[in-house]
N, C-alpha and C positions, 0 to 999 in steps of 0.2 A: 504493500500500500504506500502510496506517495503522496496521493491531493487531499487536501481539506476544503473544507466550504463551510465559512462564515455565514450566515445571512443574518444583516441585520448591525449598524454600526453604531448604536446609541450608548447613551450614558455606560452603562457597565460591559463596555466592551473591552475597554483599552486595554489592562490587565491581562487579559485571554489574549487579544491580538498579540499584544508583546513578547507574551509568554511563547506561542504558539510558531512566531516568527524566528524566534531566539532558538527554537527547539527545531524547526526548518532547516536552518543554515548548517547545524551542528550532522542532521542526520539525512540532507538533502530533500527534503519534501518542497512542495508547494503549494500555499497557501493563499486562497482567492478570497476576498472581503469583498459581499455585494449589500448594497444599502440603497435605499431610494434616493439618497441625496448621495450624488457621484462624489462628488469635492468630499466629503466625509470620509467615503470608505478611502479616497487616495488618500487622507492624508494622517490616517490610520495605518495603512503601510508604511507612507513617507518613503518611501523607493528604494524598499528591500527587494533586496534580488531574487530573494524566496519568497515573494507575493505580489499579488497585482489587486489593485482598485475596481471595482465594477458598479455600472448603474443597474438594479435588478428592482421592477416593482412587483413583491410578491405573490400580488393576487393575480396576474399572468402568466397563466400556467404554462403555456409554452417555453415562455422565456426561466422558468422558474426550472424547470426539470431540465432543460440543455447543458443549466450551471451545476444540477445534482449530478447528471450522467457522468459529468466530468471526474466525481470527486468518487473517494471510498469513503467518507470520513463527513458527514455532515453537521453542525453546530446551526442549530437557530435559534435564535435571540429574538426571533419576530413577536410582536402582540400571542397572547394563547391561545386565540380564537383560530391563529393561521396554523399551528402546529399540527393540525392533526391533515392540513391538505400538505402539508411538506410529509409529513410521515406517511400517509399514502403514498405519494410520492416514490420515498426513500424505499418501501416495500415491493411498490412496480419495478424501481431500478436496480433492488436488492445494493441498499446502501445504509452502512451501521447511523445511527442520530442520536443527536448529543441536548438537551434543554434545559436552563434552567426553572422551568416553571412547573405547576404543577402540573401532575398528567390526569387529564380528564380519564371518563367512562369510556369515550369514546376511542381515547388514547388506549385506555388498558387491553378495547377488544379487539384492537390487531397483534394481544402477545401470543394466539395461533400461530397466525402467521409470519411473525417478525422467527419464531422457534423454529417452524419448517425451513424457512429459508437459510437458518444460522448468523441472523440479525441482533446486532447490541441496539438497542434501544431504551438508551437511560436516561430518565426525566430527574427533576428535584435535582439538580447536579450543581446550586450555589451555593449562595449562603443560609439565606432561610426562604425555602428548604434547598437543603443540601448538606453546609456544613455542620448545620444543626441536628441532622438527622446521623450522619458521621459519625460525630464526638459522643451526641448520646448514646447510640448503638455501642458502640467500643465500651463506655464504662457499663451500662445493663450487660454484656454480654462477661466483662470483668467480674460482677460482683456476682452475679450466676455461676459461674466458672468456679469463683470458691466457696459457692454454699448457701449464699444468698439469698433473701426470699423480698422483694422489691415490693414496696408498699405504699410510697408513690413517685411520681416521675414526673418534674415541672419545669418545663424547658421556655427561654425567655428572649426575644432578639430585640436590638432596637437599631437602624439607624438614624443617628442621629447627627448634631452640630458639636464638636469639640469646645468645652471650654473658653478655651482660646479665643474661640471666632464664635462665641453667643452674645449676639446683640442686638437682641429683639425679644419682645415679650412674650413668644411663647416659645423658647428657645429651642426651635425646629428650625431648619434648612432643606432643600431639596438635595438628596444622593443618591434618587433612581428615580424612575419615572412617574412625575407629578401624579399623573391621571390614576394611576393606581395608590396614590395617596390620598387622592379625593372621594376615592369608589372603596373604601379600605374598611372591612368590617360590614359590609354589604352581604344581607343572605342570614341567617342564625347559626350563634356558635357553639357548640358541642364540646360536653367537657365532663370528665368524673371529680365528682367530690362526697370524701366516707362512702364510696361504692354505690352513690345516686347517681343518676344520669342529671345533667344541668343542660340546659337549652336559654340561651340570651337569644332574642330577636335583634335586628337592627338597632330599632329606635329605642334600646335598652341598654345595648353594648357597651356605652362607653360612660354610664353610671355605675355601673357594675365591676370596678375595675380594682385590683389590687396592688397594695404595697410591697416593691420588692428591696428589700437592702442589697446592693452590690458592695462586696469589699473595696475601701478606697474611694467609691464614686458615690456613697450616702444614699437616699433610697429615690426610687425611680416608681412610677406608676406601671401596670401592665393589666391591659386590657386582655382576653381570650381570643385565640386567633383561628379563626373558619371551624373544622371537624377535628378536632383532637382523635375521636372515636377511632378515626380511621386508624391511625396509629398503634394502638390495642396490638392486633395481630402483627403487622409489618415486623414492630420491635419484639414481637415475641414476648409481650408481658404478662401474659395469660391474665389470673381474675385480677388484676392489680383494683383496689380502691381509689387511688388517688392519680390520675393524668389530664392535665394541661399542658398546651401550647399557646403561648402570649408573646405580644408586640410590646415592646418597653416605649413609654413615653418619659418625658420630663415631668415635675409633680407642677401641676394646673393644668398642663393641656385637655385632659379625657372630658372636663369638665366644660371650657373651654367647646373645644369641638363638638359637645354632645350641645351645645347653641348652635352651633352653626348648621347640624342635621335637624334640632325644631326647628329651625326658623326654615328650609327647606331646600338650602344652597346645596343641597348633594345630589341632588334629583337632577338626573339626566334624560329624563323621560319625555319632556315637551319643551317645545323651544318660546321663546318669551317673544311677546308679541311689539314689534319695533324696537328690538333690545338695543341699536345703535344708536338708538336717537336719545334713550332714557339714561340717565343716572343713578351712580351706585344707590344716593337716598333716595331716589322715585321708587328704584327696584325694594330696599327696603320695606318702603310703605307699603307697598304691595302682597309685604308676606304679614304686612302688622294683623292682626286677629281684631275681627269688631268689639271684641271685649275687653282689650288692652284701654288703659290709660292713661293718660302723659298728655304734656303738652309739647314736648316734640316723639318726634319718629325714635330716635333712641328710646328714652322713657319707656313709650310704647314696647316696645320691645322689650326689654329689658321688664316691666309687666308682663309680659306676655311669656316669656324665659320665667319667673320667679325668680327674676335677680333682686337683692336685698334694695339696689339702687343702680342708677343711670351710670356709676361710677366704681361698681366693683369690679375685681380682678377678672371676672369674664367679660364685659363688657369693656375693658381698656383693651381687651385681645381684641376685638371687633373693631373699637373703635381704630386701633394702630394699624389693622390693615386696610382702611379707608373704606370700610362699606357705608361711613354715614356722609361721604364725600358728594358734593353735588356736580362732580365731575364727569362726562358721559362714559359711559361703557366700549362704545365703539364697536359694538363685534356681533356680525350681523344673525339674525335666527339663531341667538345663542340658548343653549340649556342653560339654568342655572348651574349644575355642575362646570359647565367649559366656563359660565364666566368666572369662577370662583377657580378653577383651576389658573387661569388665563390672571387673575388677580396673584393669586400667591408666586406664581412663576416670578412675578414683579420682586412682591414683598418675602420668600420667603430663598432667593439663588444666593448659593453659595457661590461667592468670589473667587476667581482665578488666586489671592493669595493666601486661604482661607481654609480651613481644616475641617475634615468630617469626623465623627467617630462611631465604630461598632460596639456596642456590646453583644455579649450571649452569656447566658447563665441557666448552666442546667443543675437542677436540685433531686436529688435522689435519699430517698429515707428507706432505708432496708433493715430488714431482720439479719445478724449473724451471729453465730456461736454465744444462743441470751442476750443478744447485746440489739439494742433497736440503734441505728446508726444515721447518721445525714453525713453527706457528700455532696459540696457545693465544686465545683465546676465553670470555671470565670475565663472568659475570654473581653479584655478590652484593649479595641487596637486603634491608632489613629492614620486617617491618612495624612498625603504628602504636601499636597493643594488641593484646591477646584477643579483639576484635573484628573488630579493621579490619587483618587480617593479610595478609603480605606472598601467605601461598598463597591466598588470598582475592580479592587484587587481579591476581595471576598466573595464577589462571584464568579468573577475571571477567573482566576487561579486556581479552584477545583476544578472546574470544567477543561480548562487547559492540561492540567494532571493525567486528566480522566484521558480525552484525546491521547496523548500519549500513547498511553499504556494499551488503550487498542490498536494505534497505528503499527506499537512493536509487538504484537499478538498476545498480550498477557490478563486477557480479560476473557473469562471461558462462560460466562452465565449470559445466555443467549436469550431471546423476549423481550418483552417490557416490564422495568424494573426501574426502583428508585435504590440510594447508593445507602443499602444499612447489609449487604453484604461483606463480608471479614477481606474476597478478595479484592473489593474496593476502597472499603474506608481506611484500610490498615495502609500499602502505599501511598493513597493519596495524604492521610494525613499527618503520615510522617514527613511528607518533602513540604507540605504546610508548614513545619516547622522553620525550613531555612526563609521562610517567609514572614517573619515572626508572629505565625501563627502556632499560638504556646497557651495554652488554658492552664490557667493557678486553680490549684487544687487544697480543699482542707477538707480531713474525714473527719466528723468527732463523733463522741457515743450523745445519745440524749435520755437513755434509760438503762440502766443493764439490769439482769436477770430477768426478759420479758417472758 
């Protein structure tokens, strides 16, 4: 095997392209980056000898599979919606696929045929999910191995803004794709607590959130993130009681943002009627409730939220991103989600000189030899800049690993699969290490003789 195929040249790609390019030269492959925007993907190569630039739009099928047939080795980074016509695809031209996002239903029903053919097809291959499912598989399968009886398992991601570079009130930045930060928590979340099933809706999610202490970085909010359930069997926990998976925020924002889904800025559903002509405050008013009162549109609102007043800490977050602004929108048949995306892209981009950062924190509480135990599990990394960011190199860099290791034949689990297999998480994330990807670890007892 020689070619690969990128599709897809945004935010979290640099890290994989670099890697991918670097690992090119050293073992002669060649490496094709196709993106809707030609200037992007050329300047993602930058004019390595072992890759070239390409204009590719997606959803044109002809042009789409011309660029697959070419490759062994395919990687898409496209929206999720398109993964499963590239994976089609890759199954007609019998070609291994690389993703990091999650693998739908529809994804899972070609692991027949991906197995007939002797297809790798492995999804979840970032950071969350990816590295998250990795790290925790390795220690469950650790503490199993010597005796172990897991009792629960709370796995935690956030990207966020470093320290450093937080200068805004609700100290969030953009470090992967706006739009799924706006759509985030969309659908009902799934979760075990004392061995109950828990179900959060939407318009609930983000009151419902808890307190996590991270060592060193003091304690941080985390909300429940999509189907925890699913994970049960994958990781092999059998009756566990106690599993969560959560998105770490900063402590105000859950509260915060759960204003901004009442007031109805997340709905992508209908587009606003002369949205270019009206103002952030006309649109405001528009979502005020007849039964709000105030004497301005704020007020209103903030009645109509149950904020204490015009001037509490949710409402300065509103206020600082200028939705009480009488400024026009400009942006024509827009949903209120795009215009609200289209607003934070403003207020919320990290700066070319400007630092991001990851956390992860996996919490495991197990039974061993009488002793009921907890094992916290901390990974905090920062990136470089506004470019070369920590979520960047955190989703890049698994998936780059992964590639690899198939291109040199060392990956033998054939179908559709996500990476909590021993012949994948164990290589990959040991060379995470020279990446300073390094989890701190602290075991202590919290009962003995259980």
């Amino acid at each position: 095997m020689n070619n690969i195929l990128i599709i897809g040249a945004g935010r979290s790609s640099t890290a994989l392209i670099n890697y991918v390019l670097e690992k090119a030269k050293f073992y002669n492959w060649f490496v094709t980056v196709a993106d809707a925007n030609h200037e992007v993907a050329l300047k993602k190569i930058n004019g390595h000898p072992n890759g070239r630039g390409t204009w590719l739009d997606a959803t044109k099928v002809n042009d789409r599979r011309e660029l697959i047939q070419r490759a062994d080795v395919v990687v898409s980074l496209l929206p999720p919606h398109l993964h499963f016509e590239v994976a089609q695809d890759c199954i007609k031209l019998k070609r291994h696929l690389i993703t990091a996002s999650y693998i739908s239903k529809q994804l899972y029903a070609l692991g027949d045929e991906a197995r007939s053919k002797a297809l790798i097809f492995m999804g979840e291959m970032g950071l969350d999910p990816g590295i998250d499912h990795m790290s925790g598989k390795q220690k469950i399968d650790e503490i199993i191995a010597k005796g172990g009886r897991l009792k629960s398992f709370r796995s935690y991601t956030g990207g966020l803004v470093a320290p450093e570079s937080d200068d805004n009130p609700w100290h969030y930045k953009f470090t992967w794709n706006p739009r799924n930060v706006v759509l985030a928590g969309q659908g009902t979340a799934q979760y075990l607590e004392e061995g109950k099933l828990k179900y959060i809706p939407y318009n609930r999610l983000f009151t419902q959130y808890r307190t996590v202490n991270v060592p060193n970085m003091g304690e941080w909010e985390a909300y429940p993130n999509r189907d925890s359930l699913l994970y049960r069997e994958l990781y092999d926990l059998g009756p566990i009681p106690n599993l969560l998976r959560g998105t770490l925020r900063h402590k105000g924002f859950c509260d915060a943002w759960n204003a901004i889904i009442q007031i109805g800025l997340t709905d992508g559903s209908f587009p606003i009627l002369d949205s270019e002509e009206i103002t952030y405050h006309e649109l405001m008013e528009s979502f005020v409730s007849n039964k709000a009162t105030g004497s301005s549109v704020k007020e209103k609102i903030a009645n109509m939220l149950g904020e204490p007043s015009a001037d509490s800490p949710v409402m300065q977050k509103l206020e600082w991103l200028g939705l009480f602004r009488k400024k026009k929108l400009r942006i024509k048949s827009a949903t209120p989600a795009l215009i609200l995306e289209q607003l934070l892209l403003e207020k919320w981009k990290l700066k070319d000189t400007e630092q991001d950062m990851v956390i992860m924190q996996h919490e495991f509480e197990y039974e061993l030899n009488r002793q009921m135990r907890r094992l916290t599990s901390t990974l905090v990394l920062k990136g470089t800049d506004g470019n070369n960011t920590a979520m960047s190199r955190l989703v890049g860099l698994p998936i780059g690993i992964f590639v690899k290791l198939v291109m040199l034949g060392k990956i033998n689990s054939i179908g559709v699969n996500i990476p909590v297999l021993k012949e994948v998480y164990e290589p990959v994330l040991e060379e995470l290490k020279e990446y300073g990807v390094i989890f701190q670890e602290k075991d202590e007892v919290l009962k003995d003789k259980v």
